[in-house]
DOMI-445252 format. One line per field, with one value per residue (C-alpha): residue in three letters; residue number from 1; x negated, y negated, z negated. Coordinates in nm, 2 decimals, always signed. Example, Ala and Ser with C-alpha at 12.3 -4.5 7.8 and 13.67 -1.06 7.14 Angstrom:
2
rest = ALA	SER
nr = 1	2
u = -1.23	-1.37
v = +0.45	+0.11
w = -0.78	-0.71
//
This chain:
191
rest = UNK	UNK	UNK	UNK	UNK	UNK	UNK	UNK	UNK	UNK	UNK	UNK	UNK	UNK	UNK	UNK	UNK	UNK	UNK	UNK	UNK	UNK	UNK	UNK	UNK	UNK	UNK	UNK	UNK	UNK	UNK	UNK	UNK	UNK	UNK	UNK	UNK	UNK	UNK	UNK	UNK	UNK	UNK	UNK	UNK	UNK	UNK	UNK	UNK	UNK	UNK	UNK	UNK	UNK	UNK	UNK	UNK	UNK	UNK	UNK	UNK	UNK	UNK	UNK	UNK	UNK	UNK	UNK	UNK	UNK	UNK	UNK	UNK	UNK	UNK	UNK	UNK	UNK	UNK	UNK	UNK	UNK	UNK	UNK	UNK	UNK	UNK	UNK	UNK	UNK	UNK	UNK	UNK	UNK	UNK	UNK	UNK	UNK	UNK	UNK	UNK	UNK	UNK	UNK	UNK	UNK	UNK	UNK	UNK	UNK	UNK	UNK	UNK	UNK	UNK	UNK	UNK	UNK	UNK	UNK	UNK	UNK	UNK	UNK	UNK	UNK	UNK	UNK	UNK	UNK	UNK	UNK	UNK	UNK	UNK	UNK	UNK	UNK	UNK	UNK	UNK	UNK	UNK	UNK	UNK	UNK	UNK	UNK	UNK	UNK	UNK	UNK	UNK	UNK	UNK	UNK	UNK	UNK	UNK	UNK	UNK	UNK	UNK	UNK	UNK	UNK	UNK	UNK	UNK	UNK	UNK	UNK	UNK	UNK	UNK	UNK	UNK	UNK	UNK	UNK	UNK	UNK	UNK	UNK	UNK	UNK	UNK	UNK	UNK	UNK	UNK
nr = 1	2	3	4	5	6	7	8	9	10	11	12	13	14	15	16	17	18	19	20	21	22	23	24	25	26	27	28	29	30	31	32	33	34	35	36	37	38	39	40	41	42	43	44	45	46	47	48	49	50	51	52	53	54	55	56	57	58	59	60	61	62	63	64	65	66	67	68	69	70	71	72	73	74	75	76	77	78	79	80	81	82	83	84	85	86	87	88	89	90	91	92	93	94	95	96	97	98	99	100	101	102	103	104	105	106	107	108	109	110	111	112	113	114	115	116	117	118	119	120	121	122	123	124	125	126	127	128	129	130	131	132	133	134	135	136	137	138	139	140	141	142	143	144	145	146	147	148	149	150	151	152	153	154	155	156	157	158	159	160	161	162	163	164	165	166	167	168	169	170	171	172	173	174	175	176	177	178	179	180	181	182	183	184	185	186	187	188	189	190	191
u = +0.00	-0.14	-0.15	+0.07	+0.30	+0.23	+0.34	+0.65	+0.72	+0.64	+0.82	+1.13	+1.17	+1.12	+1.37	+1.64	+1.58	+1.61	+1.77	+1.59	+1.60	+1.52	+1.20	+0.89	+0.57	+0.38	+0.60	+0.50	+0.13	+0.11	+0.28	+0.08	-0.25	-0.34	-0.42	-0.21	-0.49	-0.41	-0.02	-0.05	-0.23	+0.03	+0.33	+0.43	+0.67	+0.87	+1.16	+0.94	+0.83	+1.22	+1.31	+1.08	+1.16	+1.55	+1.42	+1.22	+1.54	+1.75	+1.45	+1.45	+1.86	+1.93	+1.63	+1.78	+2.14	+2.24	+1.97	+1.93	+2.26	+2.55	+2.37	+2.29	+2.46	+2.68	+3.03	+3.21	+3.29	+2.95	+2.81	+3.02	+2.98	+2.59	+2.62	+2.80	+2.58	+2.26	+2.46	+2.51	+2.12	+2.00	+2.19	+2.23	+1.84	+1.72	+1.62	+1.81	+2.05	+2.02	+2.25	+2.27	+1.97	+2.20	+2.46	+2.29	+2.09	+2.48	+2.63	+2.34	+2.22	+2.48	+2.71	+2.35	+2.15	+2.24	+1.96	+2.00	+2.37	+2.31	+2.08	+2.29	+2.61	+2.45	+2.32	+2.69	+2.79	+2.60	+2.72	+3.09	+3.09	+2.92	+3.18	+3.42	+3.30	+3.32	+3.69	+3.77	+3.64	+3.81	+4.10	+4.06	+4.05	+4.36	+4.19	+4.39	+4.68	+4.65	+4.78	+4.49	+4.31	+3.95	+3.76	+3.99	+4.00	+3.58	+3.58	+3.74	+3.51	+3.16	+3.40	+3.47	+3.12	+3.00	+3.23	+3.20	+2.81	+2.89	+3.11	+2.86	+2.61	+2.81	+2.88	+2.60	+2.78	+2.67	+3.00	+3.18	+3.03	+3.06	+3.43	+3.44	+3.30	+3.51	+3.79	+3.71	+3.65	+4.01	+4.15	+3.99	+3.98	+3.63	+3.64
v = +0.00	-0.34	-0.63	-0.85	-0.52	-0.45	-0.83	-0.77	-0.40	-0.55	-0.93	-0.66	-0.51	-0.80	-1.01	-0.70	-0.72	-1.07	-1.25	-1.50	-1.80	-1.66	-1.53	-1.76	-1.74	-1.69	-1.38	-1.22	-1.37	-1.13	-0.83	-0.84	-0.93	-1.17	-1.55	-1.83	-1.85	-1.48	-1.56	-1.78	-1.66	-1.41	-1.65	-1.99	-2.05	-1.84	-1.86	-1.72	-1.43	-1.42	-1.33	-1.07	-0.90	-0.95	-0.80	-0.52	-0.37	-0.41	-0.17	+0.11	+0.09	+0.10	+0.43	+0.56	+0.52	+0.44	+0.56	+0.91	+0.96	+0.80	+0.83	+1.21	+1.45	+1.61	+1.63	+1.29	+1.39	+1.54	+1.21	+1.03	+1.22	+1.22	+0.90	+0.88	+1.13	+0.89	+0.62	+0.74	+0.88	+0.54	+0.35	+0.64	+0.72	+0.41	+0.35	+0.00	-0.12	-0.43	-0.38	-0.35	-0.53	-0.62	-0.71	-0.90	-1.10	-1.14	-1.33	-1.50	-1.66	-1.64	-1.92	-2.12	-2.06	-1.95	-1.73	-1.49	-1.49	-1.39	-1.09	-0.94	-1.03	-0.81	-0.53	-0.48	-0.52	-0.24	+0.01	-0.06	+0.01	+0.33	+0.43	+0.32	+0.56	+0.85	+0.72	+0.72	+1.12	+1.21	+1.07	+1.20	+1.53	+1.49	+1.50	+1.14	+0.97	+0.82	+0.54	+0.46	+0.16	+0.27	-0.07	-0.18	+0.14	+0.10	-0.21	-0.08	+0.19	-0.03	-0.33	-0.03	+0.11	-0.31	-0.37	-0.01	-0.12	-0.47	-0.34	-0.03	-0.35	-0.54	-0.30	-0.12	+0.20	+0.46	+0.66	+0.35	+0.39	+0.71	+0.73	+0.47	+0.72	+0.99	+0.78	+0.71	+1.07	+1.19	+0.91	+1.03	+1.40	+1.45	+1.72
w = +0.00	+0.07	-0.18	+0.02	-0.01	-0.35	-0.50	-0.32	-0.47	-0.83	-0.78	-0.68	-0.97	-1.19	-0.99	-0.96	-1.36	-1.42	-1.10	-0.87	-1.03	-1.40	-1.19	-1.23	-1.01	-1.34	-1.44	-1.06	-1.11	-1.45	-1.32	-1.04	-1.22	-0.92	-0.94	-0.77	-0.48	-0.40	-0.45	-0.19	+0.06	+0.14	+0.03	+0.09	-0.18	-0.42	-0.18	+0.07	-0.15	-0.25	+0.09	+0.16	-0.16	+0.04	+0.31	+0.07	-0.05	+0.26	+0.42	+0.11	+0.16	+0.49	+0.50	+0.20	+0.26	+0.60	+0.84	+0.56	+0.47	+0.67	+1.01	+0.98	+1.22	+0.94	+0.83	+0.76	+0.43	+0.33	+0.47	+0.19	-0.05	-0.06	-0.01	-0.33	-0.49	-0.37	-0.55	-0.92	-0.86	-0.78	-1.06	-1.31	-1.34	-1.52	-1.90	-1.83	-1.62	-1.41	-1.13	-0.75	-0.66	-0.35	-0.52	-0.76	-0.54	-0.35	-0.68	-0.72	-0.37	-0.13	-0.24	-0.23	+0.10	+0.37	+0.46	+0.19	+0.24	+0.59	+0.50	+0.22	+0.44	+0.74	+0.55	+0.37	+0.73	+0.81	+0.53	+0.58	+0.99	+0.87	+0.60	+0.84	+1.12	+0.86	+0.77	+1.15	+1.22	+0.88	+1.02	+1.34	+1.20	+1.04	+0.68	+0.58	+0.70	+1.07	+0.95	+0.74	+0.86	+0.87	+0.84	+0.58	+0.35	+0.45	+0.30	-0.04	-0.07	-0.07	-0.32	-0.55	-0.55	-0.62	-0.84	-1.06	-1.04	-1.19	-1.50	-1.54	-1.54	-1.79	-2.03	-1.97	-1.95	-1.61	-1.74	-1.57	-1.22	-1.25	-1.33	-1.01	-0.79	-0.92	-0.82	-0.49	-0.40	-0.56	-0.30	-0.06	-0.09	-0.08	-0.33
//
């Protein structure tokens, strides 16, 4: 991993802890054991670090999620369900928990600049047209009601997942999310 790489990997996790603007240089700058000379030679600003650590977990998801999960050749309701499963084992295998590091940085930054709100908003893009496509060939196989609209039920799915993630966050509770994704299966039938 290259250092440039590396001060993003670290600034990550202390930003998907605390949030962006809680985040001071100084608190990367001692993660990271680098001076501010080596701070800036790879980064501008702290909003240009900000974004590439936007950009950072867009990568990991859309590998992780969409390109590993919801793009495989596989059933539709496999696809969701691992994709589910990935879910509770991303946000359920912490000591503490911070969040969706999307969603997170989605509260935080999108009612504020437009070029975050334009990354998260296309990456969420992203992972609803790819539930949605599972919806449509579970539909198609007459596994749900044909008159289920797929980008709209889509949609629900990823709100539920955010919003189980935000109350598991608030209460800091996994059973929460959990019970969420329990929930969505049952409506579903992904059983």
């Amino acid at each position: 991993m290259s250092k440039k790489q590396e001060i993003i990997s670290i600034a990550t996790g202390i930003i998907h802890s605390k949030g962006y603007q809680a985040t001071s240089i100084s608190d990367i700058l001692q993660a990271a054991s680098i001076g501010k000379g080596q701070f800036y030679h790879y980064f501008s600003s702290k909003y240009d670090l900000g974004l590439a650590v936007i950009e950072n977990i867009i990568q990991e998801w859309d590998h992780q999620l969409i390109l590993n999960i919801l793009q495989l050749s596989e059933s539709p309701k496999i696809k969701l369900n691992k994709m589910l499963d990935w879910i509770i084992t991303y946000h359920g295998g912490r000591e503490d928990i911070p969040g969706c590091p999307i969603g997170n940085l989605a509260i935080e930054m999108s009612e504020h600049d437009e070029t975050f709100q334009l990354k998260i908003q296309d990456f969420f893009n992203r992972w609803i047209q790819e539930v949605e496509k599972c919806l449509e060939e579970i539909v198609k196989q007459n596994q749900l009601d044909s008159t289920v609209d797929s980008l709209k039920n889509a949609q629900a799915i990823v709100a539920m997942i955010e919003g189980g993630i935000l109350l598991m966050k608030s209460q800091q509770n996994v059973s929460i999310l959990t019970n969420v994704i329990e929930a969505v299966r049952k409506q579903y039938h992904l059983l």
